[in-house]
C-alpha positions as CSV (number, residue, x, y, z in Angstrom):
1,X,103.2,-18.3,-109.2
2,X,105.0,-20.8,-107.1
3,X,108.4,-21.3,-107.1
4,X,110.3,-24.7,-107.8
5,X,111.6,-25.5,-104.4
6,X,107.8,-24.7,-102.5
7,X,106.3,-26.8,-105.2
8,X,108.9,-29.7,-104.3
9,X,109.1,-29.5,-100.8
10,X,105.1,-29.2,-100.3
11,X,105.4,-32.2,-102.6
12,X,107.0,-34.5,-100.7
13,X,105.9,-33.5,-97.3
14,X,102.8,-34.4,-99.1
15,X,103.4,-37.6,-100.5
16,X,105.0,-38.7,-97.0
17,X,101.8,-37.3,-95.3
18,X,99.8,-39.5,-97.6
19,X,101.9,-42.0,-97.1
20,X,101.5,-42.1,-93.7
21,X,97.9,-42.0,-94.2
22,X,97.4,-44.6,-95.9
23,X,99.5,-46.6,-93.6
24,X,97.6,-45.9,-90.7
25,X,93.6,-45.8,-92.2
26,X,94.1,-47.8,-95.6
27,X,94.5,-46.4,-99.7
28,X,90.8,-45.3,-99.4
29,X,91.3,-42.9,-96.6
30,X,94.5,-41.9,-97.2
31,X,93.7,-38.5,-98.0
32,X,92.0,-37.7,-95.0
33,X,95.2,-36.9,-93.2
34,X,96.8,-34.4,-95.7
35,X,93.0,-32.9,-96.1
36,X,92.7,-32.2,-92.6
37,X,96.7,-31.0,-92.6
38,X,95.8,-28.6,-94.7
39,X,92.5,-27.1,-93.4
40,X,93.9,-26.3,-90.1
41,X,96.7,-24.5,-91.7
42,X,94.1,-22.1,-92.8
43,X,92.5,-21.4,-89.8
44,X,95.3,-21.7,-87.3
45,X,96.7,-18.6,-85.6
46,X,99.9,-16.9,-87.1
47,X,103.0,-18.8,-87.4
48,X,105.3,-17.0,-84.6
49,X,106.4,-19.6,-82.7
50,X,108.2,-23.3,-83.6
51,X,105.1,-25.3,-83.2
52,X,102.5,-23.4,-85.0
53,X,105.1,-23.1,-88.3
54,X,105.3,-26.7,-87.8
55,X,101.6,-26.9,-87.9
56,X,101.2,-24.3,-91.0
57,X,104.4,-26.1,-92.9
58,X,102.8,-26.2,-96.2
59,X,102.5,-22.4,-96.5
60,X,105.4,-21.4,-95.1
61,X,107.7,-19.5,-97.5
62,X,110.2,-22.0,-99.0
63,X,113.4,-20.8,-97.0
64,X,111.3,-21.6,-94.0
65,X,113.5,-24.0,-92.1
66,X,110.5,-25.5,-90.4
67,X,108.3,-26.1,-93.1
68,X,111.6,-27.7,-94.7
69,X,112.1,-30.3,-91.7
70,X,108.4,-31.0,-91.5
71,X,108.4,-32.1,-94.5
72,X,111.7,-33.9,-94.6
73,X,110.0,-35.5,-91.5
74,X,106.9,-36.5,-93.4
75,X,108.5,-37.6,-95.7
76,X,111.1,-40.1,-94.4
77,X,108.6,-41.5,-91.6
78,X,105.7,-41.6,-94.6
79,X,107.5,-43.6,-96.7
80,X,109.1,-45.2,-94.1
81,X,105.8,-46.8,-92.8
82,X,103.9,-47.6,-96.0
83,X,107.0,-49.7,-96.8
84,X,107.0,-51.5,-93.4
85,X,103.8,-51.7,-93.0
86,X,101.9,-51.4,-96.4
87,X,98.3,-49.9,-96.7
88,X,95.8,-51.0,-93.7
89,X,92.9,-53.1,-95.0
């Protein structure tokens, strides 16, 4: 079982990744981004240095301070450019 605060922060790193997506390829592609997020976290070397946590955010234990800026980051410039900008046509 996952606990509350992995479920919300993979959540809205998520969302913001999505977000982004969409922003940048259009609602119908949207999901490629997070898709392809997520499948590299699965085959990417361990996390023991700064960049490759940032890259495996989403399975990061929740305390992870990494995975908890990522998607902070995600988030914030996500939303941030759907609003602006709105889903690409």
């Amino acid at each position: 079982m996952a606990t509350t605060a992995f479920v919300v922060r993979d959540s809205a790193g998520l969302m913001g990744s999505v977000a982004l997506g969409a922003a940048l390829s259009g609602g119908q592609y949207a999901w490629t981004l997070p898709f392809a997020w997520l499948s590299f976290s699965f085959f990417a070397p361990a996390p023991t240095s700064t960049p490759m946590q940032v890259a495996t955010w989403m399975l990061l234990p929740p305390g992870a301070a990494a995975g908890t800026w990522t998607a902070l980051a995600l988030t914030v410039v996500g939303t941030a450019a759907y609003a602006v900008a709105g889903p690409r046509r």
